[in-house]
C-alpha positions in Angstrom: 0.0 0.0 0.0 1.1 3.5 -1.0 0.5 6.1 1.5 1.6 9.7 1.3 1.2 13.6 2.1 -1.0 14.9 -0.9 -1.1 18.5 0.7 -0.4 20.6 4.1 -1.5 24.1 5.2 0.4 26.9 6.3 3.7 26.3 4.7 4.3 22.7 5.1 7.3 21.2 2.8 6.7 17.6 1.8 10.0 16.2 1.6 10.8 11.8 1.8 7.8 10.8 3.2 7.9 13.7 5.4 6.2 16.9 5.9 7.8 19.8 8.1 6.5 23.4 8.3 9.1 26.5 9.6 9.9 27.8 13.0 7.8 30.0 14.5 6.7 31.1 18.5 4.4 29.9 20.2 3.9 31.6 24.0 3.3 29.0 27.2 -0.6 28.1 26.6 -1.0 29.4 23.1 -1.6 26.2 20.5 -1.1 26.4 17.1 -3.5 23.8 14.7 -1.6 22.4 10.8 -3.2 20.4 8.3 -2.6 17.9 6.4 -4.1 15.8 3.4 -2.5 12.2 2.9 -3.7 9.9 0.0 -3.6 6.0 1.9 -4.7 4.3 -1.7 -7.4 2.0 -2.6 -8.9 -0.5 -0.5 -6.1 -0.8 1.9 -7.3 -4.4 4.1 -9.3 -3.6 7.1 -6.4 -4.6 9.4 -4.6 -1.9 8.0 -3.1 0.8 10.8 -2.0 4.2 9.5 -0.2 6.1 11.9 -0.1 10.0 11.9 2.7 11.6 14.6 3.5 15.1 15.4 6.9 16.2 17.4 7.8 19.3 18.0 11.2 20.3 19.2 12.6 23.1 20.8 15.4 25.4 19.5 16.5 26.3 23.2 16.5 30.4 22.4 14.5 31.1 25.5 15.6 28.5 27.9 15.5 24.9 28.0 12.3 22.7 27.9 10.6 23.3 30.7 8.4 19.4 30.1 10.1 17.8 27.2 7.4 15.0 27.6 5.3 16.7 25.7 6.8 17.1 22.2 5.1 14.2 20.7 1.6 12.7 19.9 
């Protein structure tokens, strides 16, 4: 089965199977929402499990991470 990013909003690169979108800031609280559009192709078998993770990271220019547990989902 072929599976990949079709489109993404606000700046999103698609790049080996990846899509990445720029730096920016975000304040403690604030949340920022992307999408994304991702062709999985026809009648993948109903055992089939698409995954879809987000991580985040932290350039450090204000101090370190104050919970890196939180970077993924």
């Amino acid at each position: 089965m072929r599976r990949f990013a079709r489109s993404a909003t606000d700046g999103g690169a698609k790049a080996n199977g990846t899509v990445a979108w720029p730096a920016f800031d975000l304040d403690p609280g604030q949340s920022r929402t992307f999408g994304l559009v991702a062709d999985v192709g026809a009648n993948p078998a109903t055992s089939t499990i698409v995954h879809n993770v987000a991580a985040v990271t932290d350039d450090g220019s204000h101090g370190p991470d104050s919970d890196p547990s939180n970077n993924e989902g």
